[in-house]
PADRENKOL-386687 format. One record per residue: residue number from 1; residue in three letters; y, z, x of N, C-alpha, C in turn. Coordinates in steps of 0.001 Angstrom, whole numbers, padded with zeros to 6 digits. Layout:
BEGIN
i_aa_nyy_nzz_nxx_cayy_cazz_caxx_cyy_czz_cxx
NUM_ALA_Y_Z_X_Y_Z_X_Y_Z_X
...
REM end
This chain:
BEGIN
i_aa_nyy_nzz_nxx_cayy_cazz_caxx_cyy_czz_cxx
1_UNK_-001186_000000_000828_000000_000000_000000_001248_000000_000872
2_UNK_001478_000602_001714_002353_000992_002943_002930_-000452_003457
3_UNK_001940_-000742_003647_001632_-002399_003859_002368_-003369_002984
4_UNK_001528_-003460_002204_002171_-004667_000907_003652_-004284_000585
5_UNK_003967_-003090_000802_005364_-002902_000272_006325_-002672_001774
6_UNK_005788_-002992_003136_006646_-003267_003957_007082_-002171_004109
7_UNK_006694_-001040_004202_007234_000183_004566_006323_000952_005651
8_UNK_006988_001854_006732_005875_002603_007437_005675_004285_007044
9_UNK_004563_004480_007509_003744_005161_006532_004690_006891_006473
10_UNK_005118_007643_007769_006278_008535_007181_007176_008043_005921
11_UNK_007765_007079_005533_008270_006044_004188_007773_006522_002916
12_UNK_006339_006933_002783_005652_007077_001652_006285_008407_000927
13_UNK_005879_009575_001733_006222_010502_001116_007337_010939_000986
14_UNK_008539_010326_001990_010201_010020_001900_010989_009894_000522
15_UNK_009825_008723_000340_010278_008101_-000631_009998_008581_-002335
16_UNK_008943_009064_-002080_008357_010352_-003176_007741_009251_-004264
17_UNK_006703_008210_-003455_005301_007132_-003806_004157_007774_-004797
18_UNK_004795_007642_-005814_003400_007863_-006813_002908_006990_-007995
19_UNK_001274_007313_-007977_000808_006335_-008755_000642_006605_-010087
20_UNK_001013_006054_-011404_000965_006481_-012701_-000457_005311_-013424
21_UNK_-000670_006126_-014734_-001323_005221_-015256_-001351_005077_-016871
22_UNK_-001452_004569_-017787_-001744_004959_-019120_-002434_005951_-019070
23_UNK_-004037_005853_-019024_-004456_006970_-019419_-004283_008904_-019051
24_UNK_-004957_009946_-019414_-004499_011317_-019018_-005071_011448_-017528
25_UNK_-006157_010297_-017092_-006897_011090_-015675_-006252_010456_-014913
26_UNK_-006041_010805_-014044_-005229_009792_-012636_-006786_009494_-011774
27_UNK_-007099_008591_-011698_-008093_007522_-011224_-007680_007235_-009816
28_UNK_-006500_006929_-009757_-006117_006499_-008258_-004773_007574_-007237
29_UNK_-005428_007626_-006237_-004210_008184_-005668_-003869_007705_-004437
30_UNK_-002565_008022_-003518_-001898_007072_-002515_-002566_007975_-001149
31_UNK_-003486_007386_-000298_-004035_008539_000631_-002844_009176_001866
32_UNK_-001872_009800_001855_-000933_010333_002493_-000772_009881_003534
33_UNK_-001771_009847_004997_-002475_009808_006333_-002277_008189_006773
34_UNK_-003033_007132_005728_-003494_006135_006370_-002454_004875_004902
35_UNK_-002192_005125_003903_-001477_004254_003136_-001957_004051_002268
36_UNK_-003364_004189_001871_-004255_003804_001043_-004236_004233_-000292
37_UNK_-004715_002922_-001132_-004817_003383_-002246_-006379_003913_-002561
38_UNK_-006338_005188_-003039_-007771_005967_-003007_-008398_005684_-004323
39_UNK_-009907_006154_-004664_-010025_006727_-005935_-009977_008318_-006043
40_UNK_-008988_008704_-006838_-009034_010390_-007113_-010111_011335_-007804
41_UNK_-010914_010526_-008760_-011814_011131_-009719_-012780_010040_-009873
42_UNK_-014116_010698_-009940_-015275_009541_-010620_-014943_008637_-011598
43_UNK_-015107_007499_-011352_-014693_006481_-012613_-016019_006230_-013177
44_UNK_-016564_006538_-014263_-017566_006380_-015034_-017298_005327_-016357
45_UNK_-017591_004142_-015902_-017676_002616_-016195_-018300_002582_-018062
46_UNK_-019300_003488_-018232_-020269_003543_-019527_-019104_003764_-020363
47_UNK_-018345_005167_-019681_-017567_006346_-020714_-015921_005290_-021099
48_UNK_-015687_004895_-019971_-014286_004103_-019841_-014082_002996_-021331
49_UNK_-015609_002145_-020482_-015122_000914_-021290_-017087_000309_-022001
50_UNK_-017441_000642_-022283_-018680_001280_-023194_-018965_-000310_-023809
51_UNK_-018242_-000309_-024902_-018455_-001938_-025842_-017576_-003210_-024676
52_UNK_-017126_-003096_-023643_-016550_-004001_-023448_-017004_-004585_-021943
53_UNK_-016796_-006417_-022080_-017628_-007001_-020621_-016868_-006526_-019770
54_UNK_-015325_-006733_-019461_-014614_-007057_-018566_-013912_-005190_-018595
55_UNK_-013862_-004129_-017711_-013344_-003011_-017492_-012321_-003365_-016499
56_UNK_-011451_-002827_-016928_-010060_-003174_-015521_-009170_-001606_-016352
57_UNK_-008858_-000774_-015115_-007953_000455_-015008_-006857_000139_-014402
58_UNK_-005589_-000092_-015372_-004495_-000230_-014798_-003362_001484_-014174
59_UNK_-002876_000611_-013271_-001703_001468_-012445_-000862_001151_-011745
60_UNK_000049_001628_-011680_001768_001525_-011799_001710_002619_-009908
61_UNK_002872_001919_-008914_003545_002320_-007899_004821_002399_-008811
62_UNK_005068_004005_-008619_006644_004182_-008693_007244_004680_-007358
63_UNK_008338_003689_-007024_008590_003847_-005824_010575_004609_-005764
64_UNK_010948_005653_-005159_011962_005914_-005231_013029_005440_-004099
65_UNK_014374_004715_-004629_015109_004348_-003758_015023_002665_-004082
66_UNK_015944_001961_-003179_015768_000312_-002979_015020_-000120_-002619
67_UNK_014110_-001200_-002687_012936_-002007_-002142_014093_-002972_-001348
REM end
């Protein structure tokens, strides 16, 4: 992430980099250390998206300050 958004990695938490999502569990988080976007919690695929082919978990970088 650090990366794609052209920033170095002290930048992240400067900038106060967090990841949002629709749903209540936060699924993804920004790994502090290395830039990465992590998984935060088991994503259980059955429970998520059950009747449906295609599962996709969306999420949002809110980034503070000018890009």
């Amino acid at each position: 992430v650090a990366k794609d958004l052209g920033l170095q990695l002290p930048e992240l938490s400067d900038r106060g980099i967090r990841v949002v999502s629709e749903s209540r569990t936060d699924y993804f988080a920004l790994h502090g250390k290395t830039g990465h976007l992590v998984t935060a919690e088991r994503i259980d695929r059955e429970q998520l998206c059950r009747l449906v082919e295609k599962c996709v978990l969306r999420c949002e970088l809110i980034v503070q300050g000018q890009m």
